[in-house]
C-alpha positions in Angstrom: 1.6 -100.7 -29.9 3.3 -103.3 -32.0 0.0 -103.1 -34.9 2.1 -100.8 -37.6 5.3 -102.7 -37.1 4.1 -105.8 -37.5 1.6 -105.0 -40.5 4.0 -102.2 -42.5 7.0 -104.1 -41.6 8.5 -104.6 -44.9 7.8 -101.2 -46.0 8.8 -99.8 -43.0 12.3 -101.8 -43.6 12.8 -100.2 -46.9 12.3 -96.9 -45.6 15.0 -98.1 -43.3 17.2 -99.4 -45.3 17.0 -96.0 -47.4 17.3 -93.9 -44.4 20.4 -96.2 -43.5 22.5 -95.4 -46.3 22.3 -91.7 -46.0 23.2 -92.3 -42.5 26.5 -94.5 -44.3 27.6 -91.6 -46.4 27.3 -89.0 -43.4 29.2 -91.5 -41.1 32.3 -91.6 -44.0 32.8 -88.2 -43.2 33.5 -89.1 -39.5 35.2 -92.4 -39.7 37.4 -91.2 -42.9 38.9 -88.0 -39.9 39.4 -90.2 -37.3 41.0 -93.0 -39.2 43.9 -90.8 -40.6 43.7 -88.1 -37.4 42.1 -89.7 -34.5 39.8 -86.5 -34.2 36.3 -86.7 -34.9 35.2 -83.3 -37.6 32.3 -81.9 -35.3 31.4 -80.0 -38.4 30.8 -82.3 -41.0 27.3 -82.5 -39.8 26.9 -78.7 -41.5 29.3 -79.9 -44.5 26.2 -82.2 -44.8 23.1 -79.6 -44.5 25.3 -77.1 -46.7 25.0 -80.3 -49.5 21.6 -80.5 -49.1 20.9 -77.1 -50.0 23.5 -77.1 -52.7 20.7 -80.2 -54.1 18.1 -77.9 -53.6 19.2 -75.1 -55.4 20.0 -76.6 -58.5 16.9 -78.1 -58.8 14.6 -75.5 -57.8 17.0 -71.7 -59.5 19.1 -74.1 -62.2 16.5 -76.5 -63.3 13.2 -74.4 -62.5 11.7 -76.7 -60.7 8.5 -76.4 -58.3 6.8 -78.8 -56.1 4.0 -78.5 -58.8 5.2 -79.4 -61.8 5.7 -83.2 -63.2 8.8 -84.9 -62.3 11.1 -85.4 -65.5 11.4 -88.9 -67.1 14.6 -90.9 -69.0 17.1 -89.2 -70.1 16.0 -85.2 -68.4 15.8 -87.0 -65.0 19.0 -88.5 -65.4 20.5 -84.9 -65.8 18.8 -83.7 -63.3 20.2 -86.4 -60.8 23.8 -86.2 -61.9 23.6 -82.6 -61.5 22.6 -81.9 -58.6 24.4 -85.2 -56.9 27.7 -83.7 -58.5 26.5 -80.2 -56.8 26.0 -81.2 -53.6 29.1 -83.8 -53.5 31.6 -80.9 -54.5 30.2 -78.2 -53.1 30.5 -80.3 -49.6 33.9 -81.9 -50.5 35.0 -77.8 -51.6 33.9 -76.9 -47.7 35.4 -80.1 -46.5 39.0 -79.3 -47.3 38.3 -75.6 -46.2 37.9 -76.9 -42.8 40.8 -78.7 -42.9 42.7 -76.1 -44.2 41.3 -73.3 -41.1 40.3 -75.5 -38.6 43.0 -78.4 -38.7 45.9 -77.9 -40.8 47.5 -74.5 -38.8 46.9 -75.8 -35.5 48.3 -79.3 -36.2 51.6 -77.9 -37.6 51.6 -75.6 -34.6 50.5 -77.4 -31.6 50.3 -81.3 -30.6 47.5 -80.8 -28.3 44.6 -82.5 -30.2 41.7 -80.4 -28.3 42.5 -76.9 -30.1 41.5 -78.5 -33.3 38.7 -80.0 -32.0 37.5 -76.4 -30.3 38.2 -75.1 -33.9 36.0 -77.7 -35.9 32.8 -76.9 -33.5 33.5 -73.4 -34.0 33.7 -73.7 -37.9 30.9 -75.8 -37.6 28.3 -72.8 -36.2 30.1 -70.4 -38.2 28.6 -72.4 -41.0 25.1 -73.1 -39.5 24.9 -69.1 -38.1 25.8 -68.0 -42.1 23.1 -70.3 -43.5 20.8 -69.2 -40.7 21.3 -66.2 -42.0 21.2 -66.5 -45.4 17.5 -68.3 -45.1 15.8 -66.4 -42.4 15.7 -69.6 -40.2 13.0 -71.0 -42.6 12.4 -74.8 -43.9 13.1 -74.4 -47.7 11.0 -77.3 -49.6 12.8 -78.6 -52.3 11.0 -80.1 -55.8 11.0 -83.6 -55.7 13.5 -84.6 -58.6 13.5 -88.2 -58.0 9.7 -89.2 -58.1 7.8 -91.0 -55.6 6.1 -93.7 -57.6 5.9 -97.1 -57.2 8.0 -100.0 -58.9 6.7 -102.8 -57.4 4.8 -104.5 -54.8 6.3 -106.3 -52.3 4.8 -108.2 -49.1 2.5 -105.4 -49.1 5.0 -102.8 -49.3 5.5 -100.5 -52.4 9.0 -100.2 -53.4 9.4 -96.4 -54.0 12.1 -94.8 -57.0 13.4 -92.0 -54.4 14.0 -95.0 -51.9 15.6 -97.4 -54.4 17.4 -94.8 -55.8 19.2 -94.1 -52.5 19.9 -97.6 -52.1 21.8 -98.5 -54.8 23.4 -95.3 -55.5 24.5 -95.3 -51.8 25.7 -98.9 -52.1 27.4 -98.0 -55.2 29.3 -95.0 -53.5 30.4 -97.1 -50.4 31.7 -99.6 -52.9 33.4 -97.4 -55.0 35.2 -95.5 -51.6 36.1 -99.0 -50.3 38.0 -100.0 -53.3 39.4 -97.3 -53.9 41.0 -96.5 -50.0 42.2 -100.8 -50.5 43.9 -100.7 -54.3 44.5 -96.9 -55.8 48.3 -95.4 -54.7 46.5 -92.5 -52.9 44.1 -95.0 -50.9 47.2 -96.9 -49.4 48.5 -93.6 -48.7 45.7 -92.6 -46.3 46.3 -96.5 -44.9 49.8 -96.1 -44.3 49.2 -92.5 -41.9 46.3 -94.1 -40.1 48.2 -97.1 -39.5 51.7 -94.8 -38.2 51.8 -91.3 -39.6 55.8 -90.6 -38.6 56.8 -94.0 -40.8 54.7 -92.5 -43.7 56.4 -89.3 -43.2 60.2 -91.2 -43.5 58.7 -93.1 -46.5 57.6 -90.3 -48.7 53.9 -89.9 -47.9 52.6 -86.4 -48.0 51.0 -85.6 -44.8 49.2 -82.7 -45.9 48.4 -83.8 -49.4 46.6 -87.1 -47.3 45.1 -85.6 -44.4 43.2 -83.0 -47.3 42.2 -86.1 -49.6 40.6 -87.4 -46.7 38.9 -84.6 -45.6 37.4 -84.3 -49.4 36.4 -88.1 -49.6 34.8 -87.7 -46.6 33.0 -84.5 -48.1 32.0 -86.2 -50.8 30.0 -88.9 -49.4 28.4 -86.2 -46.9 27.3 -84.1 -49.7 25.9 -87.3 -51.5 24.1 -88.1 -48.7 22.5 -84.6 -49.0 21.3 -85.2 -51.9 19.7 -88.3 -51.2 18.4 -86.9 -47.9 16.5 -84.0 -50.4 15.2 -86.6 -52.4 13.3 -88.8 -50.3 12.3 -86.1 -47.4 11.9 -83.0 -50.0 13.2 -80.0 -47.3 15.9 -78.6 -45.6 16.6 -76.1 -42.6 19.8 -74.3 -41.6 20.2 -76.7 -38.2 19.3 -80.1 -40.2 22.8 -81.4 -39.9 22.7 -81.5 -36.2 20.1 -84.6 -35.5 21.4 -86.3 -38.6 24.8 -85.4 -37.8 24.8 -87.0 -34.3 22.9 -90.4 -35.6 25.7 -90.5 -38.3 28.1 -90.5 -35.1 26.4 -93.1 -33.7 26.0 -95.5 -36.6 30.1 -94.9 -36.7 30.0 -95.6 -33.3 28.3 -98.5 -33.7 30.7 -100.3 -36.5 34.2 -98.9 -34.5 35.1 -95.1 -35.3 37.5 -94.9 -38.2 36.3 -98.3 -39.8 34.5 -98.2 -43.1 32.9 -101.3 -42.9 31.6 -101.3 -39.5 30.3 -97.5 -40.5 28.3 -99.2 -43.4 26.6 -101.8 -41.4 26.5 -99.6 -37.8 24.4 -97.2 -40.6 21.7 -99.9 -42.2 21.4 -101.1 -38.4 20.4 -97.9 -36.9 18.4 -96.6 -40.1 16.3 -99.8 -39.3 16.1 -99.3 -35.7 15.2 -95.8 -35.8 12.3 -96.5 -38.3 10.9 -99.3 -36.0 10.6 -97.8 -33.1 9.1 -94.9 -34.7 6.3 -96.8 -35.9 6.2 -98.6 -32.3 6.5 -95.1 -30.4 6.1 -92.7 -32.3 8.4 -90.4 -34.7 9.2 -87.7 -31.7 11.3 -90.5 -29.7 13.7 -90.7 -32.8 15.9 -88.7 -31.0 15.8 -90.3 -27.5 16.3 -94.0 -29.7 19.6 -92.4 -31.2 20.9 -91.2 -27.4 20.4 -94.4 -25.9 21.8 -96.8 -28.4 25.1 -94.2 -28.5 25.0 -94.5 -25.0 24.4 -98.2 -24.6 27.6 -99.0 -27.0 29.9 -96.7 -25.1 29.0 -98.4 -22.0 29.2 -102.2 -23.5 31.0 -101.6 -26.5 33.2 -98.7 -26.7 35.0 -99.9 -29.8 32.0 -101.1 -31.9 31.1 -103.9 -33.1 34.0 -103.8 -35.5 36.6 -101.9 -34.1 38.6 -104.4 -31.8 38.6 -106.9 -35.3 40.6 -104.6 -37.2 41.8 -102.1 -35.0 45.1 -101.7 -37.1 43.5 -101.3 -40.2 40.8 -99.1 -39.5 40.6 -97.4 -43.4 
């Protein structure tokens, strides 16, 4: 049972680590909500499948691509990936502040019950998945592979792939730039100060709106990013995607403490690993199950994640 684990493990951690950081970006746009609102978006998991296909239509109707042709080299490939991460990233933050603006903002100047918003979101949420179900005839659409899957190196065994090490880094370097920018830019402090007490940001000058809809499009951002990442190594898409990788997003948040960035990014790389072991250990249809039993098992024994009780005030 334990063969493949024990002689793939260092590729199969790779893979992990790869699949981790798309599950980071996907769990900003949870954490980033709940930080400022205390409300999770149920429908960023099709802000994220509506990035993917923004990825896949660039490269496939803007750049001509097919699965047959030769992935680009040097300076074309490096168009290619800034264009069609910069697709999928606004396109996803674009919908991201939609949904604020009809699902949250209305209700929230209307109403202090938090549930109607909530009810809204999930609705908003299969609006979106029904229109793209629509749109593509319920059908997997394979995507080009932009990023090609050759080799760098050799490592323990394991070949260290340019769609995999691509997602790393660029991942790393989005959760970086994020973090910095929420701890020293004027608009960062400003989403600190309503997570931490929105009426005292309200009496010192913070715009409630203005924050609550930068949030929403940060979180977007990173969602549509990992789209485009998740495109890259996996090559397809399908209007209901969002919902499996939506809910393991959810739980690596979970896993870190909801509304915390850095237990998010570490709750992610933890259950990217996990999922990819017992994979090889079980099988790749339990991927699922894994994902329901570790949420489970931290809302039973840790209900604030790992993180959350650290730096409960400071959550963003």
């Amino acid at each position: 049972m334990f063969d493949t684990l024990i002689h793939q493990f260092w590729s199969l951690t790779y893979s992990g680590i790869a699949l981790g950081f798309i599950y980071v970006l996907i769990a900003m746009g949870y954490t980033m909500v709940y930080g400022v609102l205390r409300m999770i978006n149920f429908a960023n998991s099709e802000i994220f499948t509506v990035g993917a296909f923004a990825t896949m239509i660039v490269s496939k109707y803007v750049f001509d691509f097919s699965a047959e042709m030769i992935p680009p080299s040097n300076a074309k490939l490096f168009l290619v990936i800034i264009c069609c991460l910069a697709a999928s990233m606004l396109v996803s933050g674009l919908l991201a502040f939609l949904v604020e603006l009809v699902a949250y903002r209305h209700l929230r100047n209307r109403t202090s019950n938090r549930i109607a918003p909530l009810i809204s979101a999930i609705g908003i949420g299969i609006v979106i998945s029904e229109v793209v179900r629509i749109l593509t005839r319920a059908r997997t659409q394979f995507s080009p592979n932009v990023v090609p899957k050759k080799a760098l190196f050799t490592f323990q065994g394991a070949e260290i792939r340019l769609d995999n090490t691509v997602t790393i880094f660029a991942g790393l370097a989005l959760f970086i730039i994020l973090e910095r920018f929420i701890k020293l830019s004027r608009l960062g402090k400003g989403i600190r100060a309503v997570s931490m007490d929105e009426d005292s940001a309200k009496l010192m000058g913070v715009n409630l709106n203005r924050v609550i809809s930068l949030t929403f499009i940060l979180g977007g951002l990173m969602t549509g990013a990992a789209g485009f990442f998740y495109v890259n190594v996996y090559e397809n898409v399908k209007y209901n995607m969002g919902f499996s990788l939506g809910l393991a997003a959810f739980t690596a948040a979970v896993i870190g403490g909801i509304g915390n960035i850095r237990g998010a990014f570490f709750g992610g790389i933890a259950l990217g690993l996990v999922e990819i072991y017992a994979s090889a250990i079980v099988g790749t249809q339990w991927k699922p199950v894994t994902v329901f039993i570790i949420l489970i098992l931290i809302l039973l024994f840790r209900p604030n994640g790992i993180f959350g009780e650290a730096i409960q005030k400071t959550r963003v």
